[in-house]
N, C-alpha and C positions, 0 to 999 in steps of 0.2 A: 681762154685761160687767164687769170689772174697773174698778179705778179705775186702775190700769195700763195696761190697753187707753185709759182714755179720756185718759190723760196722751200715750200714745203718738201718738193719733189729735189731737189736740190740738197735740201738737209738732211735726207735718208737717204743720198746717195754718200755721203760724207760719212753719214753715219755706218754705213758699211763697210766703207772704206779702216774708218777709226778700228773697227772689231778686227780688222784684218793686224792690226796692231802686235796680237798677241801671238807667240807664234805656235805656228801648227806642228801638230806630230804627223809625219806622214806613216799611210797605213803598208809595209813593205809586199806586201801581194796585191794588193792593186793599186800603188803611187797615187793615193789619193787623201791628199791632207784632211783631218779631226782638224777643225778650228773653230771662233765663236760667228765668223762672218755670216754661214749663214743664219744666222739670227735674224743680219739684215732685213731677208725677204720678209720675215714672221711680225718683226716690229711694222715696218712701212705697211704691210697690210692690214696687220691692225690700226696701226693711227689713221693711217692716211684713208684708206678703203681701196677700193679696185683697180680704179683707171690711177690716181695718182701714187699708189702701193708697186702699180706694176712699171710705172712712166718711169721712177725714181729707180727701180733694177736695171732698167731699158738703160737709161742714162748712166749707171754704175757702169753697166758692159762695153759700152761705150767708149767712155772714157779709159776701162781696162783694154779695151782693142788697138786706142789709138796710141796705144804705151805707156801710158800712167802705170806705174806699178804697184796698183791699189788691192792686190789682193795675197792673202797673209803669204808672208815668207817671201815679198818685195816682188812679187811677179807680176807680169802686164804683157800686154801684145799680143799679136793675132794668136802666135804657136800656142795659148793654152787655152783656144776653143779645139786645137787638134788633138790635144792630150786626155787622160782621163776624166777630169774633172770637169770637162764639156759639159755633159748630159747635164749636171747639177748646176752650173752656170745659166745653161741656159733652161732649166726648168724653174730659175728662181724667178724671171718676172710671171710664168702663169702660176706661181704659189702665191708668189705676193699679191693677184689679181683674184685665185682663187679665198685668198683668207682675206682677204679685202673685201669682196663680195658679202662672204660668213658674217664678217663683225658690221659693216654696214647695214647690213638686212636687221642684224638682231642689234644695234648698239644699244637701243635706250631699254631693252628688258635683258640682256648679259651681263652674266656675273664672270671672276675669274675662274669657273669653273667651263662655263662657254668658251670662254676666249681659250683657256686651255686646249678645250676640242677643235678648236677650229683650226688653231697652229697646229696641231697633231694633225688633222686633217691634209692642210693644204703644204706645212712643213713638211711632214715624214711621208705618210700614206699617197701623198701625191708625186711628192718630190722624187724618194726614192724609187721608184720604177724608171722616170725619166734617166736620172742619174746612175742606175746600175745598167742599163743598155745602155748607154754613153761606156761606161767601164765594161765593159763584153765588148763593142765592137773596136773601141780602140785599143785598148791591152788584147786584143785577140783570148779574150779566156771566155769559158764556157759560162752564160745566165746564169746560171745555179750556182755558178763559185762566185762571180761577183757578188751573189743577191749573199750569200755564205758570210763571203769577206764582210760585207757593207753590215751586216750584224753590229761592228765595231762599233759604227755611229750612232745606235740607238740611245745609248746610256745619257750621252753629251746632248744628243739631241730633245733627248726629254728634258733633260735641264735648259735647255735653249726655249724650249716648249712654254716649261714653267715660269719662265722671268718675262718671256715677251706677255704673257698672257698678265701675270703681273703688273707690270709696266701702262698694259692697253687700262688696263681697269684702273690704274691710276691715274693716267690721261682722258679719262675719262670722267673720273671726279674731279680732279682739279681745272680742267680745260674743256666746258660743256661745250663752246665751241667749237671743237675739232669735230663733235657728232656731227655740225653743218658744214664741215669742210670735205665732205664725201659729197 
């Protein structure tokens, strides 16, 4: 690995961290914050691609594990892979792997209409299952009502959707080299 790759994977860990910024609304039947963070996973797998879309979440969690309080609304440390918001933590490096894969495969013929599906894909379609059995088995509520609850996040999420996809397709005309940095 480069020291490029690890500037790269380093910078969408930061960059995650920054979207944690804003703060979250928590959703009050399943304590599980609306915020822009995970955008993170969407952006790093688009820019970055696979392995270092997924390295750069890896290293987020990480660094959220060992105490840093990088994730919105100033939290960090082990106790919030034991809380609800598990399941989506830790489903954010195989979305960032899986839309990393999507846009690396298709970079040089995707439009933002691609990159759109792909974050839909690997952001929501994938994510959320991970993250709603995360919130069932730790709030003790029944699948159905999480997957109910979690409804909340789609509206935000589709706009999360539309700017990461945005964004890839502008990194991608301005910056032909990031196509070779997957």
């Amino acid at each position: 690995m480069s020291i490029k790759d690890i500037v790269h994977i380093a910078l969408f860990a930061a960059i995650t961290a920054a979207l944690g910024v804003f703060p979250p609304f928590v959703l009050p039947l399943i304590g599980v914050p609306i915020t822009a963070q995970s955008m993170g996973p969407m952006l790093a797998g688009s820019i970055l691609g696979a392995r270092k879309g997924a390295l750069s979440m890896a290293l987020f969690l990480l660094l959220v594990a060992i105490g840093l309080p990088l994730l919105a609304g100033g939290n960090g440390g082990l106790a919030v892979f034991l809380g609800p918001t598990a399941g989506f933590l830790f489903g954010w490096v195989l979305s960032a792997a899986v839309i990393g894969w999507l846009c690396q495969t298709y970079w040089s013929r995707a439009g933002v209409g691609h990159f759109a599906l792909f974050n839909f894909l690997g952001g929501v379609l994938l994510l959320y299952p991970i993250g709603i059995a995360g919130i069932s088995i730790v709030a003790g509520i029944p699948l159905l009502q999480a997957a109910i609850a979690s409804l909340a996040f789609v509206p935000g999420d589709l706009v999360k959707v539309a700017v990461a996809a945005i964004v890839a397709t502008t990194v991608r005309r301005s910056y032909p080299v990031m196509a070779g940095a997957h």
